[in-house]
C-alpha positions in Angstrom: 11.4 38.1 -42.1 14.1 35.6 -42.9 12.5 32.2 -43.7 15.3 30.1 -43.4 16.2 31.3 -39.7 12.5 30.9 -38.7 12.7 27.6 -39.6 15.6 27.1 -37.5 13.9 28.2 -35.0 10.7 25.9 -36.3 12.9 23.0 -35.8 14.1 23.7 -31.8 10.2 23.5 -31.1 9.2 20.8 -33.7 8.6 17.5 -34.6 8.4 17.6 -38.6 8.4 20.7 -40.9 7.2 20.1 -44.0 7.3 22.6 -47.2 3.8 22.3 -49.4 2.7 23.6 -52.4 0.7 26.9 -51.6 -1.4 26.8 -54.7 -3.0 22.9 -53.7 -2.6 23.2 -49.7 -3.5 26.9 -49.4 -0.4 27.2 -47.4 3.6 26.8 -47.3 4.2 24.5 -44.4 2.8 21.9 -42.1 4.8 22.2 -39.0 3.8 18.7 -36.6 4.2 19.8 -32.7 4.1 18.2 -29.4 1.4 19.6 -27.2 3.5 20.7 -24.5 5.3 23.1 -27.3 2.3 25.0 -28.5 2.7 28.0 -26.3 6.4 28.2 -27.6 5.3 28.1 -31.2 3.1 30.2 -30.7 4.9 32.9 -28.7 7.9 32.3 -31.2 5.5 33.5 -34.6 3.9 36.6 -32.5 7.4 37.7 -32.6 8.3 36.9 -36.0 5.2 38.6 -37.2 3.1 36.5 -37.6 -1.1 36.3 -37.1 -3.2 33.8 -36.0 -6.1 32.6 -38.3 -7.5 30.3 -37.1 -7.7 27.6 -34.6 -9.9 24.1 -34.6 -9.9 20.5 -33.8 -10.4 17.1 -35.7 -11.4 13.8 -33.8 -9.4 11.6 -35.6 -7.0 8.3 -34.1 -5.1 8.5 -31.9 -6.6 11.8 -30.2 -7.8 14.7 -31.1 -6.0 16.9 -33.6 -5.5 21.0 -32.9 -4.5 22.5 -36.1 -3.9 26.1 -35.9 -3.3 28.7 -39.3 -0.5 31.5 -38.9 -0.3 33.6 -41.6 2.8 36.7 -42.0 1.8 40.6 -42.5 4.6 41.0 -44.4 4.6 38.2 -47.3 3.0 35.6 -48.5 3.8 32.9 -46.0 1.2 30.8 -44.3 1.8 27.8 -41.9 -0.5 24.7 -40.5 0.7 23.6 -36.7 -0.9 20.6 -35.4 -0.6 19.5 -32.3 -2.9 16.3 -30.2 -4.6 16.9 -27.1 -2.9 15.0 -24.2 -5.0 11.8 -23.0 -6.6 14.2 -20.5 -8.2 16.0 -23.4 -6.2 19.2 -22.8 -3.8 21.4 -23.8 -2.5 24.5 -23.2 -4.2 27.7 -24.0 -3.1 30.7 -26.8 -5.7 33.3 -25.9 -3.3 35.5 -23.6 -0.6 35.3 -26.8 -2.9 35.8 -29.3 -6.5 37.4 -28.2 -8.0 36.1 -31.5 -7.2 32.7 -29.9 -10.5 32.9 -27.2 -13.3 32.4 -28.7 -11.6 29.8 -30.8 -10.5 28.0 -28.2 -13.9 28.3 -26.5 -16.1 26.8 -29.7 -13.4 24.3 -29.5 -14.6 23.6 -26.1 -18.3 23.7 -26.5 -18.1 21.2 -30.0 -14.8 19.1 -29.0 -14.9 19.3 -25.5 -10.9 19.9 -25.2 -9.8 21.9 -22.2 -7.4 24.3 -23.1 -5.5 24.8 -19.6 -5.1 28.4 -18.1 -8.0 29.9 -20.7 -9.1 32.7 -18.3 -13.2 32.4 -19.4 -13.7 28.7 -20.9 -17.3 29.1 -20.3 -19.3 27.9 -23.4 -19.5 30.3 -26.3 -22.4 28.5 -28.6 -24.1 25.4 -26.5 -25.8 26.4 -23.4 -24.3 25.6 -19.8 -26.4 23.0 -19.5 -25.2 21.1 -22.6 -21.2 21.7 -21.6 -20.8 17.5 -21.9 -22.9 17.4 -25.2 -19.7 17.6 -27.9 -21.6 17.2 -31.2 -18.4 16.9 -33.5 -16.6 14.0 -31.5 -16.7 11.0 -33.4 -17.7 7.1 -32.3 -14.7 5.4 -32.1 -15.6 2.8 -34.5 -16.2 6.0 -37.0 -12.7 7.5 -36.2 -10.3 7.6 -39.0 -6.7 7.5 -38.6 -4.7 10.8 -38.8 -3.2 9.9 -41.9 -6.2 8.8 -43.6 -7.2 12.6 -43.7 -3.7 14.2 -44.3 -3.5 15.8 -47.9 -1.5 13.5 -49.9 1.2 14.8 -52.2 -0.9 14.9 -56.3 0.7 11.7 -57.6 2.9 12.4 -60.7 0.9 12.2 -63.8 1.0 9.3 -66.2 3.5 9.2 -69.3 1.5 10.0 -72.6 1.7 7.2 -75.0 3.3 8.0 -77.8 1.2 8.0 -81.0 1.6 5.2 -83.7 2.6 6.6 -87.1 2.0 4.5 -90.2 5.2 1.8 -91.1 6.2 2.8 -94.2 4.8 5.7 -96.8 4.0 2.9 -99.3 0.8 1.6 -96.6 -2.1 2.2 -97.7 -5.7 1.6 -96.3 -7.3 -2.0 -96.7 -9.9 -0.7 -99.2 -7.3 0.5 -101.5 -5.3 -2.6 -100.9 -8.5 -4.8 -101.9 -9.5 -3.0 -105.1 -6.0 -3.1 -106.1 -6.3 -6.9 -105.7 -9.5 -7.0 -107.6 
Protein backbone atom coordinates (compact mmCIF):
# COMPACT_ATOMS: atom_id res chain seq x y z
CA UNK A 1 0.00 0.00 0.00
CA UNK A 2 1.21 3.40 -1.04
CA UNK A 3 0.00 6.03 1.57
CA UNK A 4 0.53 8.99 -0.22
CA UNK A 5 -1.81 7.86 -3.32
CA UNK A 6 -4.46 6.67 -0.84
CA UNK A 7 -4.63 9.84 0.43
CA UNK A 8 -5.14 11.21 -2.90
CA UNK A 9 -7.70 9.23 -3.16
CA UNK A 10 -8.83 10.23 0.62
CA UNK A 11 -9.02 13.69 -0.52
CA UNK A 12 -11.60 13.11 -3.92
CA UNK A 13 -14.10 11.74 -1.06
CA UNK A 14 -13.18 14.06 1.84
CA UNK A 15 -13.73 16.96 3.79
CA UNK A 16 -10.53 17.20 6.08
CA UNK A 17 -7.68 14.64 6.44
CA UNK A 18 -5.85 15.01 9.29
CA UNK A 19 -2.32 13.15 10.27
CA UNK A 20 -2.24 12.21 14.29
CA UNK A 21 0.06 10.96 16.50
CA UNK A 22 -0.55 7.07 16.69
CA UNK A 23 0.99 6.65 20.08
CA UNK A 24 -1.70 9.53 21.91
CA UNK A 25 -4.82 8.96 19.29
CA UNK A 26 -4.31 5.19 18.81
CA UNK A 27 -4.40 5.89 15.17
CA UNK A 28 -2.81 7.82 12.07
CA UNK A 29 -5.53 9.84 10.67
CA UNK A 30 -8.92 11.46 11.18
CA UNK A 31 -10.51 11.60 7.84
CA UNK A 32 -13.96 14.22 8.26
CA UNK A 33 -16.70 12.88 5.58
CA UNK A 34 -20.00 14.01 4.26
CA UNK A 35 -22.66 11.38 4.75
CA UNK A 36 -23.58 10.93 1.30
CA UNK A 37 -19.68 9.74 0.85
CA UNK A 38 -19.46 6.98 3.30
CA UNK A 39 -20.20 4.18 0.96
CA UNK A 40 -17.36 5.57 -1.34
CA UNK A 41 -14.93 5.61 1.59
CA UNK A 42 -15.78 2.77 2.50
CA UNK A 43 -15.77 0.77 -0.86
CA UNK A 44 -12.43 2.74 -1.60
CA UNK A 45 -10.45 1.10 1.75
CA UNK A 46 -11.98 -2.63 1.05
CA UNK A 47 -9.94 -2.17 -1.95
CA UNK A 48 -6.92 -0.74 -0.64
CA UNK A 49 -6.84 -3.42 2.01
CA UNK A 50 -8.13 -2.22 4.48
CA UNK A 51 -10.57 -3.78 7.57
CA UNK A 52 -13.23 -2.41 9.39
CA UNK A 53 -13.01 -2.18 13.21
CA UNK A 54 -15.47 -0.82 14.32
CA UNK A 55 -18.35 1.31 13.85
CA UNK A 56 -20.40 3.63 16.53
CA UNK A 57 -22.21 6.87 17.09
CA UNK A 58 -21.87 9.96 19.44
CA UNK A 59 -24.91 12.38 20.18
CA UNK A 60 -23.18 15.40 20.13
CA UNK A 61 -24.25 19.16 18.29
CA UNK A 62 -25.09 19.53 15.54
CA UNK A 63 -26.25 15.71 14.92
CA UNK A 64 -25.16 12.67 15.60
CA UNK A 65 -21.58 11.64 14.86
CA UNK A 66 -20.72 7.97 13.02
CA UNK A 67 -17.20 7.41 13.55
CA UNK A 68 -15.93 4.34 11.99
CA UNK A 69 -12.09 2.52 12.62
CA UNK A 70 -10.27 1.04 9.45
CA UNK A 71 -7.28 -0.47 10.17
CA UNK A 72 -4.55 -2.12 7.13
CA UNK A 73 -3.51 -6.00 7.06
CA UNK A 74 -0.42 -5.03 5.83
CA UNK A 75 1.10 -2.16 8.14
CA UNK A 76 0.61 -0.30 10.73
CA UNK A 77 -1.90 2.16 9.50
CA UNK A 78 -5.12 2.91 11.22
CA UNK A 79 -7.81 5.65 10.30
CA UNK A 80 -11.01 7.41 12.17
CA UNK A 81 -13.85 8.46 9.49
CA UNK A 82 -16.60 10.42 10.78
CA UNK A 83 -19.40 11.20 9.18
CA UNK A 84 -23.17 13.08 10.76
CA UNK A 85 -26.36 11.47 10.17
CA UNK A 86 -28.55 13.63 7.78
CA UNK A 87 -31.49 15.51 9.69
CA UNK A 88 -33.56 12.47 8.96
CA UNK A 89 -31.40 10.52 11.32
CA UNK A 90 -30.02 8.35 8.49
CA UNK A 91 -27.38 7.38 6.60
CA UNK A 92 -26.34 4.96 4.35
CA UNK A 93 -25.44 1.46 5.22
CA UNK A 94 -21.77 -0.51 5.07
CA UNK A 95 -22.96 -3.99 5.91
CA UNK A 96 -23.10 -5.33 2.17
CA UNK A 97 -19.23 -3.82 1.82
CA UNK A 98 -18.02 -4.86 4.89
CA UNK A 99 -20.21 -7.88 6.62
CA UNK A 100 -18.51 -6.90 10.05
CA UNK A 101 -20.53 -3.63 9.50
CA UNK A 102 -24.22 -5.45 10.53
CA UNK A 103 -24.48 -5.91 13.72
CA UNK A 104 -22.70 -2.65 14.27
CA UNK A 105 -24.93 -0.85 12.46
CA UNK A 106 -27.79 -2.69 14.14
CA UNK A 107 -26.62 -1.74 18.00
CA UNK A 108 -26.29 1.52 16.49
CA UNK A 109 -29.88 1.31 15.73
CA UNK A 110 -31.25 -0.14 18.87
CA UNK A 111 -29.01 2.62 21.30
CA UNK A 112 -28.92 5.68 18.76
CA UNK A 113 -31.82 5.10 16.82
CA UNK A 114 -29.95 6.05 13.36
CA UNK A 115 -31.39 4.32 10.24
CA UNK A 116 -28.80 3.19 8.25
CA UNK A 117 -30.59 3.11 4.62
CA UNK A 118 -30.63 -0.11 2.52
CA UNK A 119 -29.35 -2.39 5.86
CA UNK A 120 -31.10 -5.61 4.61
CA UNK A 121 -32.09 -6.84 8.52
CA UNK A 122 -32.22 -3.46 10.80
CA UNK A 123 -34.29 -5.30 13.21
CA UNK A 124 -33.10 -4.70 16.81
CA UNK A 125 -29.99 -6.72 17.85
CA UNK A 126 -29.98 -5.92 21.96
CA UNK A 127 -33.44 -4.00 22.92
CA UNK A 128 -36.53 -5.91 22.38
CA UNK A 129 -39.04 -4.99 19.42
CA UNK A 130 -41.10 -3.40 21.62
CA UNK A 131 -38.49 -0.89 22.92
CA UNK A 132 -37.31 -0.01 18.99
CA UNK A 133 -38.10 4.01 19.97
CA UNK A 134 -36.36 3.64 23.52
CA UNK A 135 -32.55 5.00 22.38
CA UNK A 136 -30.89 4.95 25.83
CA UNK A 137 -27.55 6.77 24.67
CA UNK A 138 -29.20 9.92 22.87
CA UNK A 139 -28.56 12.81 24.87
CA UNK A 140 -31.14 15.83 26.08
CA UNK A 141 -30.43 18.60 24.10
CA UNK A 142 -29.64 20.89 26.85
CA UNK A 143 -26.90 17.91 27.82
CA UNK A 144 -25.41 17.92 24.23
CA UNK A 145 -21.95 19.00 23.75
CA UNK A 146 -20.59 20.55 20.77
CA UNK A 147 -18.44 18.26 18.38
CA UNK A 148 -15.52 19.97 19.14
CA UNK A 149 -15.77 20.01 22.75
CA UNK A 150 -15.11 16.16 22.52
CA UNK A 151 -12.47 16.14 19.65
CA UNK A 152 -8.86 15.10 21.09
CA UNK A 153 -7.03 18.21 21.20
CA UNK A 154 -3.41 18.41 19.99
CA UNK A 155 -0.95 17.87 23.81
CA UNK A 156 -0.09 21.58 24.14
CA UNK A 157 3.75 22.14 23.92
CA UNK A 158 5.30 21.86 27.24
CA UNK A 159 6.45 24.78 29.27
CA UNK A 160 10.15 26.18 29.04
CA UNK A 161 12.18 25.07 32.21
CA UNK A 162 13.43 27.92 34.14
CA UNK A 163 16.84 28.19 34.17
CA UNK A 164 18.47 27.71 37.59
CA UNK A 165 20.09 30.67 39.52
CA UNK A 166 23.73 30.14 40.18
CA UNK A 167 25.45 32.17 42.96
CA UNK A 168 26.90 36.01 41.69
CA UNK A 169 30.26 35.84 42.29
CA UNK A 170 32.60 32.86 44.05
CA UNK A 171 33.48 35.38 46.82
CA UNK A 172 29.30 34.97 48.19
CA UNK A 173 29.08 33.40 50.97
CA UNK A 174 26.01 32.41 53.16
CA UNK A 175 24.56 35.13 55.63
CA UNK A 176 25.73 33.22 58.74
CA UNK A 177 29.18 33.38 57.60
CA UNK A 178 28.81 36.91 56.53
CA UNK A 179 27.40 37.72 60.22
CA UNK A 180 30.16 36.12 62.32
CA UNK A 181 32.63 37.65 60.04
CA UNK A 182 30.97 41.03 61.10
CA UNK A 183 31.01 39.99 64.76
Amino acid sequence: MDINTVKKQWQELSAAIEEVDYAVSGHDYNVCLQGEKIRDFATLMLEEGFYLVDLMAVHVAPAIEMVYQFAHYESRCRVMARAFVNENGEIATISDIYQGANWHERETRDFHGVVFVDHPYLFPLILPEEDVDLKPLLKQEGKLKDVDAVRRKPPEPAPEPKPKVKPEAADAKPEAAKSQEQS
